[in-house]
Backbone as a ProteinNet text record, in pm:
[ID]
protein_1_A
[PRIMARY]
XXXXXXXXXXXXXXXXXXXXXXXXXXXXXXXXXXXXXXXXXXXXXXXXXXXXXXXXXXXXXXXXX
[TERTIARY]
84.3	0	88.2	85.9	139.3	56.8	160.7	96.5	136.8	37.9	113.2	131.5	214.4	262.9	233.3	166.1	153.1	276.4	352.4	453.8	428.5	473.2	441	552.1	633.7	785	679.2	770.8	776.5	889	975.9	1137.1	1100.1	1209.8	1263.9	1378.3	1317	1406.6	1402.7	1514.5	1493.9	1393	1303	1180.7	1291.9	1442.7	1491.7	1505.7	1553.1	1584.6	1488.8	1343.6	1252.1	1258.3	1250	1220.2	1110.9	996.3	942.8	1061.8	1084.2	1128.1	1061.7	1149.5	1136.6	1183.7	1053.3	1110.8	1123.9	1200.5	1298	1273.5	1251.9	1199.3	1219.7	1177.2	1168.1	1237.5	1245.4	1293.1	1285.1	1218.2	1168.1	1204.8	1293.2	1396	1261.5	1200.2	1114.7	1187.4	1261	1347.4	1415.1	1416.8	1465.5	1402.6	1253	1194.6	1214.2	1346.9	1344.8	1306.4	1232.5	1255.1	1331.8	1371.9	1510.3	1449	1439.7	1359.2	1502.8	1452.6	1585.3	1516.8	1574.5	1525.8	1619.9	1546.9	1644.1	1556	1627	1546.1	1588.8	1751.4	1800.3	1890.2	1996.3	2094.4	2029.8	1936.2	1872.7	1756.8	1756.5	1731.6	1538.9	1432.2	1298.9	1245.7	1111.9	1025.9	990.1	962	892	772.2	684.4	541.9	465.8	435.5	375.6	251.8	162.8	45.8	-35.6	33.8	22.8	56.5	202.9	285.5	431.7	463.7	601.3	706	812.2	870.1	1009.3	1113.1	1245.6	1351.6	1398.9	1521.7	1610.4	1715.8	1788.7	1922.9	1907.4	1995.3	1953.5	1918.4	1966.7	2070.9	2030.2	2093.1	2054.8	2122.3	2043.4	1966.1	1993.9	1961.6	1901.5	1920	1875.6	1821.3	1736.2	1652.9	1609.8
-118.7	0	124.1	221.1	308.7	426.4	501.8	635.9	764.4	879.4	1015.7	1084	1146.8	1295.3	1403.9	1506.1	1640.6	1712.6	1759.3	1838.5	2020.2	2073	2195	2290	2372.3	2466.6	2615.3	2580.5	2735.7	2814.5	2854.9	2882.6	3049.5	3052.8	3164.2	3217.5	3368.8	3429.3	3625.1	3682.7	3801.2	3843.5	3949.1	3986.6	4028.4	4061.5	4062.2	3977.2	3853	3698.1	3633.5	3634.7	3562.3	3484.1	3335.4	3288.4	3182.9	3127.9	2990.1	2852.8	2757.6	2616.7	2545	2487.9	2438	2277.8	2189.5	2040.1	1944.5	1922	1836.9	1683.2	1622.9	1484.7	1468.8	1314.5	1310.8	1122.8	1103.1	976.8	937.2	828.1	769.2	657.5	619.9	539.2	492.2	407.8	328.7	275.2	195.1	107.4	226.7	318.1	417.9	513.1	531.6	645.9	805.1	764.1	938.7	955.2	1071.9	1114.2	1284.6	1205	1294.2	1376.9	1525.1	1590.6	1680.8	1656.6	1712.2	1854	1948.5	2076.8	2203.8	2322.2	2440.7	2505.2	2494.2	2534.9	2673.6	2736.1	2802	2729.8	2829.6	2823.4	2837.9	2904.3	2906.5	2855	2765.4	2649.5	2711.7	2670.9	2655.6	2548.4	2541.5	2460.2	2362.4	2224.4	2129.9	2083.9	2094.2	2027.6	1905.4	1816.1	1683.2	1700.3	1682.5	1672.7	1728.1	1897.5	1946	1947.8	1854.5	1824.1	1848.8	1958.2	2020.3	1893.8	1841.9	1753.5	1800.2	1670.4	1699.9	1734.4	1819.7	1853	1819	1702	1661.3	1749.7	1774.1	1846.2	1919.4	1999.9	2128.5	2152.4	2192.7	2204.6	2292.4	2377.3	2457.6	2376	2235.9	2141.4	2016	1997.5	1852.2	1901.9	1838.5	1830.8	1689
0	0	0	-88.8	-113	-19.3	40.4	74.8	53.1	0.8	-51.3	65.9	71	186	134.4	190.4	136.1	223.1	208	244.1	212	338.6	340.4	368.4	313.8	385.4	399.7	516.4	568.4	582.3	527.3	478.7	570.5	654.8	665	652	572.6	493.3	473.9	429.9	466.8	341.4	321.5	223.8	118.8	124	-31.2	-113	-40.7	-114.7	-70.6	-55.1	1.6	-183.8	-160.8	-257.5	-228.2	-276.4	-251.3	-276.1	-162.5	-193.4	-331.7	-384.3	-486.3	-490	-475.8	-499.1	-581.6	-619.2	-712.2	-729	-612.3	-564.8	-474.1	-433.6	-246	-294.8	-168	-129	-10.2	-50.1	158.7	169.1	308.4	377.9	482.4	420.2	566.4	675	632.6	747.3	820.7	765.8	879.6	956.7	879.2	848.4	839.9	736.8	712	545.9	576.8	410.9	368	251.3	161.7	35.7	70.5	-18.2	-65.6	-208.9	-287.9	-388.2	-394.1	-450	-464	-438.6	-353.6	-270.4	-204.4	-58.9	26.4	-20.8	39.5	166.7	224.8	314.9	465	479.3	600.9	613.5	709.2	746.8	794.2	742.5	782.7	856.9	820.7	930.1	794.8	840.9	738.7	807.6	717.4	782.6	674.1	788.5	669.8	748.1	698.1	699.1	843.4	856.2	996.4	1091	1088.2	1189.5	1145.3	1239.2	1269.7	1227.6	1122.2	1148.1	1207.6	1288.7	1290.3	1183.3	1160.3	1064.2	1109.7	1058.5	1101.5	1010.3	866.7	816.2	711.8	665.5	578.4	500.4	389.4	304.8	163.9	149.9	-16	-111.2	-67.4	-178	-137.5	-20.7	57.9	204.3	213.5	333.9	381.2
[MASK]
+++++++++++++++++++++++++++++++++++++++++++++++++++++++++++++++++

């Protein structure tokens, strides 16, 4: 059984370089349960939300989350 994630960023950023995140693809590690969202996201680090729930950021990255 397959299941979709709605994923939500909330990126903070200063109103000159405010850009929207942009995603690229995702990748999900069950046996671990993390998932690997690949895009640009920017250098400073936001909030991720799945389906209304605050998740842990374990790392950041302009490009990986």
């Amino acid at each position: 059984m397959r299941k979709y994630v709605a994923i939500f960023f909330l990126v903070l950023a200063s109103a000159s370089s405010a850009q929207p995140p942009l995603i690229d693809s995702m990748l999900v590690d069950e046996d671990k349960s993390d998932l690997y969202i690949y895009g640009d996201f920017g250098a400073v680090q936001g909030k991720v939300w799945v389906d209304s729930v605050e998740m842990n950021v374990r790392n950041w990255t302009d490009s990986v989350i």
